[in-house]
C-alpha positions in Angstrom: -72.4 42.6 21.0 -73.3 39.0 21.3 -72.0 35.9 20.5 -72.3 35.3 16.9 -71.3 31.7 15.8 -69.3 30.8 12.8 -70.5 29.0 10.3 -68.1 29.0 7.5 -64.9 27.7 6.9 -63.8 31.8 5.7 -65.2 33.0 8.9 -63.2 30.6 11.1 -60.1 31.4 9.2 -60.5 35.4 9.2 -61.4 34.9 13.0 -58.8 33.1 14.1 -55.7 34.4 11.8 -54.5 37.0 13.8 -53.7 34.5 16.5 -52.1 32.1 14.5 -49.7 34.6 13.0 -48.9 35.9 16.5 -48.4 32.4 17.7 -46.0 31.7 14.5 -44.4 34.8 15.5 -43.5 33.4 18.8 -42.6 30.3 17.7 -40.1 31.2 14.9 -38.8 34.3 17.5 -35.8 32.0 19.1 -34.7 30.9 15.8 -34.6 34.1 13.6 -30.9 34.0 13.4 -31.0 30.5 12.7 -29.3 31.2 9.4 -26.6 33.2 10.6 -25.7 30.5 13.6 -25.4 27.8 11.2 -23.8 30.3 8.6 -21.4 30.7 11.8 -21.3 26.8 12.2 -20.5 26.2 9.0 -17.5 28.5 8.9 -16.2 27.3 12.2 -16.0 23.9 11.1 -14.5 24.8 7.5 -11.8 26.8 10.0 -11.4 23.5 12.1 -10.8 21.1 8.9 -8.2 23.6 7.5 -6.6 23.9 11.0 -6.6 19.8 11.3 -5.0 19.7 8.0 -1.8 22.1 8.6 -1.4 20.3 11.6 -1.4 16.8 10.2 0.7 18.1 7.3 3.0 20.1 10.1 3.4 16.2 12.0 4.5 14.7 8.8 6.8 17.5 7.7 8.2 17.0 11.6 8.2 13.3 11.5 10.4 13.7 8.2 12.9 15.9 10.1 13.0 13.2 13.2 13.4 10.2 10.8 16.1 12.1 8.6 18.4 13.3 11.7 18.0 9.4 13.0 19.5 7.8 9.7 22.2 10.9 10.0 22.6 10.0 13.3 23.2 6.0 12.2 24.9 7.2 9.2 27.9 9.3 11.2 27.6 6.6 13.8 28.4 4.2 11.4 31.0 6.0 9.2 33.3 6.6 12.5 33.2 2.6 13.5 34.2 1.4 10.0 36.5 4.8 8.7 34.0 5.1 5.2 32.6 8.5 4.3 29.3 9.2 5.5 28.7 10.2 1.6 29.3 6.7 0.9 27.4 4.7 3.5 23.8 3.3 1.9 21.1 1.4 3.6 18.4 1.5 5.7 19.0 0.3 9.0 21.9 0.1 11.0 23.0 -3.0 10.2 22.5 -2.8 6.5 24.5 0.9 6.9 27.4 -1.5 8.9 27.7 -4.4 6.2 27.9 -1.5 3.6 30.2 0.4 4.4 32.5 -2.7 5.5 32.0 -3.7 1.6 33.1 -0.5 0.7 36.1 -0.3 3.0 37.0 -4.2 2.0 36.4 -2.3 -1.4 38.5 0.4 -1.1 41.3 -1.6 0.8 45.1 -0.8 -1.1 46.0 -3.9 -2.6 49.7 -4.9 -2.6 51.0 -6.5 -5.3 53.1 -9.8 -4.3 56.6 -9.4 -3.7 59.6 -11.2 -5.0 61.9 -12.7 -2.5 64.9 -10.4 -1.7 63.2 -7.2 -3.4 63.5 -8.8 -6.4 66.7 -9.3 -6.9 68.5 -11.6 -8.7 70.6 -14.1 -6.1 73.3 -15.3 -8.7 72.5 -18.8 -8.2 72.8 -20.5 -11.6 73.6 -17.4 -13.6 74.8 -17.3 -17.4 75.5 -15.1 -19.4 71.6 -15.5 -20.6 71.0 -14.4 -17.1 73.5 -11.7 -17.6 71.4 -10.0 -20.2 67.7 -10.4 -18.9 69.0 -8.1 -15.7 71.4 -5.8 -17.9 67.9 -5.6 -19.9 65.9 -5.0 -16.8 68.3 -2.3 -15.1 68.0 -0.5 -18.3 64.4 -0.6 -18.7 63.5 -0.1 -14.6 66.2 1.7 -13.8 68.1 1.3 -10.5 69.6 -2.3 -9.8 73.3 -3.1 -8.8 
């Protein structure tokens, strides 16, 4: 067996193809799961997105709960200092809640109707018999009188 030299392109190939496959064998060794990592990649990150988004929807749903006991918090706070119902105090801060509810309290506020001097009774002074009658009339139609 001697040397034999190559002198075709065919030759060169058919010589030399077993080493190249067992050289692209060795190459593409370390990554033949390369499909199955990134398969593994790509589920882990879909995991990690769906995580991140119950926990930003879990902070807002908690931030809610934190704003809403604040404005009860200002809304019973409020009601006690000015006697309105917390059902009935509006607004958005605590001073808009204050001036509110003093509205509605100014709102609510029994009015009293003015009063005639000496419970409104007649006093005599100048009396006639036209007098006479308009009180005769009112006692009947009022009731009570003297």
């Amino acid at each position: 067996m001697g040397f034999e030299p190559i002198e075709t392109q065919e030759a060169f190939d058919a010589a030399i193809k077993e080493r190249i496959e067992r050289a692209e064998r060795k190459a593409r060794e370390p990554f033949a799961d390369y499909d199955e990592v990134r398969a593994a990649r790509d589920k882990a990150v879909a995991d990690l997105e769906k995580a991140a988004k119950r926990a930003d929807k879990a902070e807002a749903e908690a931030r809610g709960l934190r704003d809403q006991r604040a404005r009860d918090e200002l809304v019973a706070k409020v009601s006690k200092e000015t006697g309105v119902p917390a059902s009935l105090v509006r607004g958005t801060t605590e001073d808009e809640m204050r001036d509110f509810a003093k509205s509605v309290a100014e709102y609510a506020k029994p009015r009293t109707a003015p009063q005639a001097p000496g419970g409104g009774r007649f006093d005599g002074r100048g009396a006639s018999d036209e007098d006479a009658a308009k009180r005769e009339l009112a006692r009947l139609m009022f009731g009570g009188g003297q």
